[in-house]
N, C-alpha and C positions, 0 to 999 in steps of 0.2 A: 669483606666482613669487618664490622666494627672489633676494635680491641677494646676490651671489658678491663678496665681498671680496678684493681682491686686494692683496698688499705694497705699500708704496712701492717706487717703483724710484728710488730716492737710486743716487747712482755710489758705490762704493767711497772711504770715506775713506784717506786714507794716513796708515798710525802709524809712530810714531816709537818706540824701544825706553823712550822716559823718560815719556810716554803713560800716563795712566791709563787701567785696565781699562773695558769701558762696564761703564753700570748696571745691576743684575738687570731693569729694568723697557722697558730695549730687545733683548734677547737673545729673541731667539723658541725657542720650543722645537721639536726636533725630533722628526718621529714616530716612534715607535719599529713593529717588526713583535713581533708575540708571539710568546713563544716558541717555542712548537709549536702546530701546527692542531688543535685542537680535532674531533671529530665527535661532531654531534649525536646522533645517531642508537646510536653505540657509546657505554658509558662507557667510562671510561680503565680498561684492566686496573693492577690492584696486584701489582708482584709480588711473588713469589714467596717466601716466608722461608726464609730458610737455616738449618738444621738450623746447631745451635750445639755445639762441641766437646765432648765431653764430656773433664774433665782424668780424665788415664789416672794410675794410683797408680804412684807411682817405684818401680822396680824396680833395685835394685841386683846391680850383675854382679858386682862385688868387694867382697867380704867380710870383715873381720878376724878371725883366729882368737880362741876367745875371751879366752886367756890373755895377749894380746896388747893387753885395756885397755885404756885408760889413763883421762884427767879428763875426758875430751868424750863425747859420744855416738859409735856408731860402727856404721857398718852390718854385720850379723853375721846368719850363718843358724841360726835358731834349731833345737839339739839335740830341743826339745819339741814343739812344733809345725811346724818346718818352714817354717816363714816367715822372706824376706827383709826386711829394715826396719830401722831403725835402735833403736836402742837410748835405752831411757829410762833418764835419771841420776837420782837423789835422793842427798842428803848425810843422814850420820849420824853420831854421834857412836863415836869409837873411842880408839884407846889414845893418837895422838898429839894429840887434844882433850884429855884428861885429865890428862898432861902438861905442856902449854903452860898450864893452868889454875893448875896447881900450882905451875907456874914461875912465872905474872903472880901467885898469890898471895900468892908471898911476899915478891917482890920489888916489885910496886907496891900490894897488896893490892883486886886488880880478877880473880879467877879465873874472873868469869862472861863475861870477852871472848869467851875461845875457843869457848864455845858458841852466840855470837849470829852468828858468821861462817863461812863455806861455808869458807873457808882454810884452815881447821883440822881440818876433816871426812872421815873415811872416803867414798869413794863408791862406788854400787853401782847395777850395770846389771841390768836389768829388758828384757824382752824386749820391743817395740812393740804388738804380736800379742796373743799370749796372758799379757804379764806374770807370768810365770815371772821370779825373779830368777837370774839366771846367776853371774855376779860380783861379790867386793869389791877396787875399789882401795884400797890403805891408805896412806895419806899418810906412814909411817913410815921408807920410802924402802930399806924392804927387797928384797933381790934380786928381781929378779920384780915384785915388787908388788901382785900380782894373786892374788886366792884365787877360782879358778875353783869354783862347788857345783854347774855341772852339766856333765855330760859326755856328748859322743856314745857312743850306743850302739851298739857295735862289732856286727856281725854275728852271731849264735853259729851253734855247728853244728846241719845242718840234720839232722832226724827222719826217716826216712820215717811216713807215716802210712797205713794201711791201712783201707778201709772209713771212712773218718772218726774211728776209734778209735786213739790212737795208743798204740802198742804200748809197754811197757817192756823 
């Protein structure tokens, strides 16, 4: 038969606040319960995976018109395809690079600044979609500023058609 060990039964010593703590090698440990019961018999179900969001394309509700530019991207509904989305920029050389070129060449003789920097550059919006370019903005700080090259197509009057042939 096993011998059953049993603690010492010491009385409670009394500590004082100035007391060192005991030493790891009198502290007994306590038992702990587990976490959850286990059954044999079942295994533990896994659950279930959650279907993961899919990110939805941003839709924009407000639009700028196109003539309405300017140097940033800008969400617009596109005249060609009909897609809402924001607009892609590119910079390109135009009349006030050309210019500023002429200017720095004369006066500090460095006319190729203007063309190594966005600063100086025409910009022109491109559709997100289907990359139709719609507009140039022009740096030259003309009324406007904007050279709209596509435009909505307005409605025209309607045909009757007969038979599928349409009449003149």
């Amino acid at each position: 038969m096993a011998a059953h060990k049993t603690p010492p039964t010491n009385p409670p010593a009394t500590t004082t606040p100035n007391d060192p703590p005991p030493p790891f090698s009198e502290i007994e440990p306590q038992p702990q319960s587990p976490p959850h019961a286990v059954n044999p018999e079942k295994p533990p179900i896994a659950p279930e995976p959650q279907p993961q969001p899919q990110p939805q394309p941003v839709a924009y509700i407000d639009t700028v018109p196109i003539q309405s530019l300017t140097r940033t991207p800008a969400p617009i509904l596109c005249p060609i395809c009909g897609a809402r989305g924001l607009t892609v920029v590119n910079y390109e050389t135009g009349n006030t690079t050309h210019l500023a070129a002429l200017l720095l060449c004369f006066v500090v003789g460095l006319g190729c600044i203007p063309y190594l920097f966005k600063a100086f550059k025409d910009i022109t919006h491109s559709c997100g979609s289907c990359g139709t370019m719609l507009a140039i903005w022009h740096r030259s700080g003309t009324p406007g500023g904007v050279e709209v090259l596509v435009h909505p197509m307005a409605p025209g009057p309607q045909v009757p058609v007969a038979g599928g042939v349409k009449q003149n």
